[in-house]
N, C-alpha and C positions, 0 to 999 in steps of 0.2 A: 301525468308526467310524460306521457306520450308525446308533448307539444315542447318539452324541457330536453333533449338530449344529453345539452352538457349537464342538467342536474340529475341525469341518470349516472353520467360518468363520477360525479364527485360522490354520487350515494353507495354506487358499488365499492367505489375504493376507499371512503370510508370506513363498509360496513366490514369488510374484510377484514382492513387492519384492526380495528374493534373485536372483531369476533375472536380475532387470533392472540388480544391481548387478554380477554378475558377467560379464553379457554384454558393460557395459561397460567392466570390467579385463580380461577378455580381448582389448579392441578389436575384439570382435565387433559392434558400433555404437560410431555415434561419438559421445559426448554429452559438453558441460562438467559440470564440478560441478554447476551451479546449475541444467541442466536435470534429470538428476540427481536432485537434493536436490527438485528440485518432484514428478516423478513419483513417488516412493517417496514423498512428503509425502502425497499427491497418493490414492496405492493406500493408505497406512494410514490416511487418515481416509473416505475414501467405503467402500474394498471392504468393509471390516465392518460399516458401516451398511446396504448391500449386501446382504449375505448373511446378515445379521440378520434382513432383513426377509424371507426367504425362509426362514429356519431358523425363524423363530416361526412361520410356516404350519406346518411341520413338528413342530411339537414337541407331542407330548402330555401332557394332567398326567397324572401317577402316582399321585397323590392325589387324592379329592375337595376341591375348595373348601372352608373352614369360617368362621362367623364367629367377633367375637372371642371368645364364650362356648361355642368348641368345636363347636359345633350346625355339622351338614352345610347347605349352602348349596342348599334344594329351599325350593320353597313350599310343600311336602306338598298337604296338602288344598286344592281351589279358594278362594279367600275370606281362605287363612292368610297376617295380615300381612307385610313386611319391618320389618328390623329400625329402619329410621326410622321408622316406621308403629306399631309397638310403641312407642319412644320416646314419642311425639305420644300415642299412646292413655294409658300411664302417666302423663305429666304429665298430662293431661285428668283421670285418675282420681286423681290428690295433690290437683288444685284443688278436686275434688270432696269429697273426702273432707276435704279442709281447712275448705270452706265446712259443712258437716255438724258437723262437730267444734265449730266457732266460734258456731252456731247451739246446740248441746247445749250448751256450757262445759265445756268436755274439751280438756285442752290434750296 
């Protein structure tokens, strides 16, 4: 389970509220329903937030990042744009090419 993070996460909080339901049908402690019903409420909304936040420390990709056009997520070369930076550059280069175009009569 070592290679499973999140199925560590869902196993501990699980086992908790489990252990704490049956400790009290055993009358191993004594709790009402409604204390109960808070703590198990209580363990399945924080402990996986919990150990979420621990398991994504944990966790490594298996893959490189990609953006949407496939391409590996490096800047390569120092100076090589990001992908907002491409965008902005291309439009700059349509305005350009537009005003050029409209200047020759070339539609």
């Amino acid at each position: 389970m070592n290679n499973e993070p999140v199925v560590n996460a869902a196993v501990v909080s699980g086992t908790v509220s489990a252990l704490l339901v049956m400790l009290v049908a055993l009358n191993i402690i004594s709790l009402d329903e409604t204390q109960v019903g808070a703590i198990v409420g209580f363990v399945a909304l924080v402990a996986p937030v919990l150990i979420a936040l621990y398991t994504r420390s944990q966790v490594t990709p298996v893959t490189r990042p990609r953006d949407i056009d496939g391409a590996i997520l490096t800047r390569g070369e120092p100076g090589t744009p990001a992908l907002l930076e491409m965008d902005a550059l291309q439009t700059e280069a349509n305005a350009i090419n537009d005003e050029i175009y409209d200047e020759v009569g070339v539609k």
